[in-house]
Jmol script that loads the backbone (N, CA, C; Angstrom):
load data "model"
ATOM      1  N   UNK A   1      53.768 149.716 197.131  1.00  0.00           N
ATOM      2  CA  UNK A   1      52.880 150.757 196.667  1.00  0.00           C
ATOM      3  C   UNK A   1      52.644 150.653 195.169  1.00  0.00           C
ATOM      4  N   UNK A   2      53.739 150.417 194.722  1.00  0.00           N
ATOM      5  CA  UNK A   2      53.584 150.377 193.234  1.00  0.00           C
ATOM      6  C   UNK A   2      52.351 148.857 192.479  1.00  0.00           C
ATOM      7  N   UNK A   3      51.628 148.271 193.219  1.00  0.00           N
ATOM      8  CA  UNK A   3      51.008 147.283 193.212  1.00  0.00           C
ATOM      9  C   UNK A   3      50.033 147.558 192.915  1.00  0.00           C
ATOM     10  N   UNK A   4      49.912 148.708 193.501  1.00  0.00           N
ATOM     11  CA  UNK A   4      47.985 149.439 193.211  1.00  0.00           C
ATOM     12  C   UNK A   4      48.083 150.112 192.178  1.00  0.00           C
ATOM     13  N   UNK A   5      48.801 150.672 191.243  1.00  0.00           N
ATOM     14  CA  UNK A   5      49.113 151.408 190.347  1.00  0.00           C
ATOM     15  C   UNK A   5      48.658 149.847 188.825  1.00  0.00           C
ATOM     16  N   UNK A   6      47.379 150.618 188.189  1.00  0.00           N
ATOM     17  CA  UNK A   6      46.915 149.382 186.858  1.00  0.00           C
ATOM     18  C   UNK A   6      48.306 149.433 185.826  1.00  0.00           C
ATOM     19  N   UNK A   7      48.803 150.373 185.675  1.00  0.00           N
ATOM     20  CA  UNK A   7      49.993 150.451 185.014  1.00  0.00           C
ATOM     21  C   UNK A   7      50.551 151.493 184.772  1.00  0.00           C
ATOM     22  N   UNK A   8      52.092 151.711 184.230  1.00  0.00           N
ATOM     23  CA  UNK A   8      52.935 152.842 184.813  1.00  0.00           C
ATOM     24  C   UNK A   8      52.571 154.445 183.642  1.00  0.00           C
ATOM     25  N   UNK A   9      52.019 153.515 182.327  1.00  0.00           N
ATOM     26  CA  UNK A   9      51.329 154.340 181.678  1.00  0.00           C
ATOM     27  C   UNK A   9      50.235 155.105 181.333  1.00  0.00           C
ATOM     28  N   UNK A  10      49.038 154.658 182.050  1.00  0.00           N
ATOM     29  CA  UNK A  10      48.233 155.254 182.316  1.00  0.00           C
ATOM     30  C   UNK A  10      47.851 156.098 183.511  1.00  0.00           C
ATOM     31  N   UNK A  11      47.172 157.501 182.990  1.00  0.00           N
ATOM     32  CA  UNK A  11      46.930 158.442 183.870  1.00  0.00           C
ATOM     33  C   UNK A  11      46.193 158.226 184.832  1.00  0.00           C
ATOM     34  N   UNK A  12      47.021 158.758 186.173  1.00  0.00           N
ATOM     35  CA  UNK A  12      46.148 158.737 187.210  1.00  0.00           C
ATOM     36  C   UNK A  12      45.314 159.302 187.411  1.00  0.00           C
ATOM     37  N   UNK A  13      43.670 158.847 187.989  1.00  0.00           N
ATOM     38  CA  UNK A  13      42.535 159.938 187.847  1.00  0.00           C
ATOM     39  C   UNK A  13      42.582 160.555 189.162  1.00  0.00           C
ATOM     40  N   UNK A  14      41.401 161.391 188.896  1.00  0.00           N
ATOM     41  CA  UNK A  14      41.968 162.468 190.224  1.00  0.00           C
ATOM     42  C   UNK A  14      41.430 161.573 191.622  1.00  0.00           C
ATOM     43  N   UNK A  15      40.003 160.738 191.175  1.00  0.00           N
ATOM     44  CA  UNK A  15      39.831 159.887 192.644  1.00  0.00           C
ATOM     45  C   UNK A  15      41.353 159.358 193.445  1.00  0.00           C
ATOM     46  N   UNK A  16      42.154 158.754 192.474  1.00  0.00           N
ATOM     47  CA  UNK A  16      42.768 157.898 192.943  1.00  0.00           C
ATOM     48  C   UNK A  16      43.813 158.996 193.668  1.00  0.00           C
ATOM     49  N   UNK A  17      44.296 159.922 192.743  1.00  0.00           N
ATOM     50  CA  UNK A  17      45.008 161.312 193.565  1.00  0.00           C
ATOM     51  C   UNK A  17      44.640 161.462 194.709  1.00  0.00           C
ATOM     52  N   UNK A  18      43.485 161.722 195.025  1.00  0.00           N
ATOM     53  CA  UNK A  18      43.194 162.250 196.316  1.00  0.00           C
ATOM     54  C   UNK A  18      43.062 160.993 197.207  1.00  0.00           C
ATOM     55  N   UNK A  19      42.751 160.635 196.832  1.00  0.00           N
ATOM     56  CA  UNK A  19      42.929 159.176 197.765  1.00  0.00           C
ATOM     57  C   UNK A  19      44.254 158.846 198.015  1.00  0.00           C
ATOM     58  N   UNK A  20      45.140 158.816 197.416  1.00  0.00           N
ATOM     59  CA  UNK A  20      46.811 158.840 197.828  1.00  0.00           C
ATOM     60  C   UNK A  20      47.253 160.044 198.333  1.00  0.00           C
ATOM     61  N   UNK A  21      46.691 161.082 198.356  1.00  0.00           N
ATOM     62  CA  UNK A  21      46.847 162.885 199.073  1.00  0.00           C
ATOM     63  C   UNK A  21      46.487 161.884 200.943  1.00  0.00           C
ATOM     64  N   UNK A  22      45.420 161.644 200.675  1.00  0.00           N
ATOM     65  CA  UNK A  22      44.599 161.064 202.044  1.00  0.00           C
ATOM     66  C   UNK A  22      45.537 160.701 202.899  1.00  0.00           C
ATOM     67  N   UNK A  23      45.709 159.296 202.035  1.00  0.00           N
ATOM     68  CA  UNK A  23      46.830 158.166 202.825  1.00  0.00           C
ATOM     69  C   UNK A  23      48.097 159.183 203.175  1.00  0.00           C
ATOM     70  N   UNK A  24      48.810 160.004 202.401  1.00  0.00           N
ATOM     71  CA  UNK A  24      49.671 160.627 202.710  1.00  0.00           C
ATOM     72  C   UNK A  24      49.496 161.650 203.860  1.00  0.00           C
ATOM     73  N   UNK A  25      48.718 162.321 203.522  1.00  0.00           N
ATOM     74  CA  UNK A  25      48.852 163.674 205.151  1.00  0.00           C
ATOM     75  C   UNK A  25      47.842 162.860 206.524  1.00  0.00           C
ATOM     76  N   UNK A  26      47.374 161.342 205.972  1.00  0.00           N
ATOM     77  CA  UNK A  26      47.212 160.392 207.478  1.00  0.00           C
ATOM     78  C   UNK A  26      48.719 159.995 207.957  1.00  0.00           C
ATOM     79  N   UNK A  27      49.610 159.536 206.684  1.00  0.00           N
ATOM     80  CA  UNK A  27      50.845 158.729 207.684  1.00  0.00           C
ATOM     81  C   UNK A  27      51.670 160.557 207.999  1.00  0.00           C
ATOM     82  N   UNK A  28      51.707 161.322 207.559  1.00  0.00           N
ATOM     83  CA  UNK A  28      52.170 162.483 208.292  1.00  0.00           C
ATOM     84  C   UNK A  28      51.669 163.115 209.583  1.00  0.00           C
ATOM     85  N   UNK A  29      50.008 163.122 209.371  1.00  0.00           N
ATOM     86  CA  UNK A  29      50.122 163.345 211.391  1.00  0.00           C
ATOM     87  C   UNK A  29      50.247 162.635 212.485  1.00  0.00           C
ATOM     88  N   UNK A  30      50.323 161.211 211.835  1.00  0.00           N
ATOM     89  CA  UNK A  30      50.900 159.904 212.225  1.00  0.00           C
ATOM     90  C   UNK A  30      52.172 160.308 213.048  1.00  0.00           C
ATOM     91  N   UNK A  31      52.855 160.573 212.266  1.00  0.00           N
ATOM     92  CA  UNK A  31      54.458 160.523 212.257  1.00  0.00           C
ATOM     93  C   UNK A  31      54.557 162.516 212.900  1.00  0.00           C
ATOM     94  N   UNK A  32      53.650 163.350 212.853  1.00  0.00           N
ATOM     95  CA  UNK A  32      54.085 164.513 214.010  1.00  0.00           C
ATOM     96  C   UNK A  32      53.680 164.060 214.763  1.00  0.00           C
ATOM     97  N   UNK A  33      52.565 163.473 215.497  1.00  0.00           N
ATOM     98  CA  UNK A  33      51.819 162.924 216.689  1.00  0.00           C
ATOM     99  C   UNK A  33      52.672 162.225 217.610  1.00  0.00           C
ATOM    100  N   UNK A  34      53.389 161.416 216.617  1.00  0.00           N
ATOM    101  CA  UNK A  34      54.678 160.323 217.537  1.00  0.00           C
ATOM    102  C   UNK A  34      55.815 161.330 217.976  1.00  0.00           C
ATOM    103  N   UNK A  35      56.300 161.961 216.680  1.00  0.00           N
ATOM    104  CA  UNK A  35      57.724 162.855 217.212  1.00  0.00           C
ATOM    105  C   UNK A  35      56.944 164.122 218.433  1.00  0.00           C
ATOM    106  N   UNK A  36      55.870 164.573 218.509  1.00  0.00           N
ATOM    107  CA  UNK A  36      55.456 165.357 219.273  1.00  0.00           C
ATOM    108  C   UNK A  36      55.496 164.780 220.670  1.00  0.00           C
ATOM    109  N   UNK A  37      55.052 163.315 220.836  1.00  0.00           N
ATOM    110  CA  UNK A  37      55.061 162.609 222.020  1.00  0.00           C
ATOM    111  C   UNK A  37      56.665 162.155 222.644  1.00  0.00           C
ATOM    112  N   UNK A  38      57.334 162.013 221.636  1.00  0.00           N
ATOM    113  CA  UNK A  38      58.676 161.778 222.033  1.00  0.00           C
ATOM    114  C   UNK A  38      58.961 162.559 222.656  1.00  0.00           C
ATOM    115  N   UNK A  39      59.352 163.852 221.689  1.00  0.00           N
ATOM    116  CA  UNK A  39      60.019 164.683 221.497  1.00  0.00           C
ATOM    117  C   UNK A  39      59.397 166.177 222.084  1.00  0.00           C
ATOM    118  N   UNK A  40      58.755 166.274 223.379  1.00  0.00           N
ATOM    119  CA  UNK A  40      57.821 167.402 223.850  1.00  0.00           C
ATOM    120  C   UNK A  40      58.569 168.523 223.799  1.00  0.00           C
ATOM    121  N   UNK A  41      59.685 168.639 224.123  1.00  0.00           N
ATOM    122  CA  UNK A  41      60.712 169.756 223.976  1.00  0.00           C
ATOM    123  C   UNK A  41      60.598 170.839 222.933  1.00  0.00           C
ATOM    124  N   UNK A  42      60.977 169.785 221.866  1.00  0.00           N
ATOM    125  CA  UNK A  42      61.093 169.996 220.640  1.00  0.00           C
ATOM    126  C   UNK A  42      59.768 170.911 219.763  1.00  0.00           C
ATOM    127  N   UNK A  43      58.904 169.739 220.589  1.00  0.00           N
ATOM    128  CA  UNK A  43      57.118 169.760 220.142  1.00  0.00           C
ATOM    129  C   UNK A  43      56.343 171.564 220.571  1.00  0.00           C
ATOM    130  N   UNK A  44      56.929 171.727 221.416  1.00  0.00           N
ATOM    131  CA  UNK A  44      56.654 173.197 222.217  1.00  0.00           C
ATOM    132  C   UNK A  44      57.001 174.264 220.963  1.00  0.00           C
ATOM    133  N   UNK A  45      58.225 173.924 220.825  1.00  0.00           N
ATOM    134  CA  UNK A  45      59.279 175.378 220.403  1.00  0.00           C
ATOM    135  C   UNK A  45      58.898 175.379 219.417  1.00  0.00           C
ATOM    136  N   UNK A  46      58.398 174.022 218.238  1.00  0.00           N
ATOM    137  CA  UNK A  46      57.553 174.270 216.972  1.00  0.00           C
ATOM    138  C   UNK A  46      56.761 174.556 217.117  1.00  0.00           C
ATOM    139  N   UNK A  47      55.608 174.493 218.240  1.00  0.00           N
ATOM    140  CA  UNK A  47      54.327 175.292 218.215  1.00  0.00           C
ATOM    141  C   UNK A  47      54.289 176.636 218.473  1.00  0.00           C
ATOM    142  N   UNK A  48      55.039 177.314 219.129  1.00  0.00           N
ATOM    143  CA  UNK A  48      55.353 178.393 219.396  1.00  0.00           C
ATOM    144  C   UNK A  48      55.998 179.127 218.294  1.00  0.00           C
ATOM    145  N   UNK A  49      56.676 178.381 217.349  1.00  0.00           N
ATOM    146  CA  UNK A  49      57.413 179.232 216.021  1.00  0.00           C
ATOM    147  C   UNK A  49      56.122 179.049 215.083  1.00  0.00           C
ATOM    148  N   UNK A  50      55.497 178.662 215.030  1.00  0.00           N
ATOM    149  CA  UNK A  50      54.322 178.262 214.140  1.00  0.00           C
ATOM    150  C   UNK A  50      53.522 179.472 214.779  1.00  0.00           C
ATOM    151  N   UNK A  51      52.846 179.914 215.981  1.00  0.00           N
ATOM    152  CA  UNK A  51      52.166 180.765 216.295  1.00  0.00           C
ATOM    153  C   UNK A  51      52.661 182.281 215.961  1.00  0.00           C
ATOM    154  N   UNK A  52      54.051 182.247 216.199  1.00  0.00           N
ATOM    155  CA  UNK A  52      54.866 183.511 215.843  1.00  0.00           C
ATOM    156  C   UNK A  52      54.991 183.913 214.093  1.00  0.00           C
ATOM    157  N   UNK A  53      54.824 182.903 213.272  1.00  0.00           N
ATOM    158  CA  UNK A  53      54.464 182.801 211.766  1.00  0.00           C
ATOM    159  C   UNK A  53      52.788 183.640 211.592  1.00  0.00           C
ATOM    160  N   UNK A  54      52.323 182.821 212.606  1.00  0.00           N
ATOM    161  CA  UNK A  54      50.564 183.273 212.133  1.00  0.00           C
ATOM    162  C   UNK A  54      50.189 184.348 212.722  1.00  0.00           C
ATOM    163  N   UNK A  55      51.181 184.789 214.057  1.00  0.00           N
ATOM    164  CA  UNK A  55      50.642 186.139 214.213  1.00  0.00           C
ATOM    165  C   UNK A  55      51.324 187.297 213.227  1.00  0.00           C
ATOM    166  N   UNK A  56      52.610 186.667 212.654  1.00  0.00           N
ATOM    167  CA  UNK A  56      53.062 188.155 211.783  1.00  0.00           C
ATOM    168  C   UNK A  56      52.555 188.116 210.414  1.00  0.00           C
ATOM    169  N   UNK A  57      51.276 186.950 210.130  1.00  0.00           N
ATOM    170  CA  UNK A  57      50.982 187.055 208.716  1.00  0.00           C
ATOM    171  C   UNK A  57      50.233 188.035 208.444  1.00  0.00           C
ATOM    172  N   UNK A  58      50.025 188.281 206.824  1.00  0.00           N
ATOM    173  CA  UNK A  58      48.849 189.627 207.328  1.00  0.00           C
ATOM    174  C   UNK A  58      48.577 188.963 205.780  1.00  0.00           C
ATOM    175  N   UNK A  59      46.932 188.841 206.216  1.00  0.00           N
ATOM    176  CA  UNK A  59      45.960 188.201 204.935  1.00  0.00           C
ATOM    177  C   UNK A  59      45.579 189.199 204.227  1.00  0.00           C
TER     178      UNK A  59
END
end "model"
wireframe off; spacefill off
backbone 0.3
color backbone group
């Protein structure tokens, strides 16, 4: 990773930020998608604690 980086001193601009935001929350639903398929058990009881979060929020 550190390859794409022009050098360690200069600021990163925001294109390149968000473009590494990108790549990042792609290899994360990557990686729930897989543990969700494994792991269906598991995959349930987080969706269900996640729904129980959004119904007691109050906007």
């Amino acid at each position: 990773m550190a390859d794409t980086q022009p050098s360690d001193d200069a600021p990163e601009t925001a294109a390149q930020r968000r473009a590494r935001r990108a790549q990042f929350l792609r290899d994360l639903m990557e990686a729930r998608a897989l543990r969700d398929r494994v792991q269906p058990r598991r995959a349930r009881a987080a969706r269900m604690r996640q729904q129980m979060r959004m119904r007691t929020f109050r906007w």
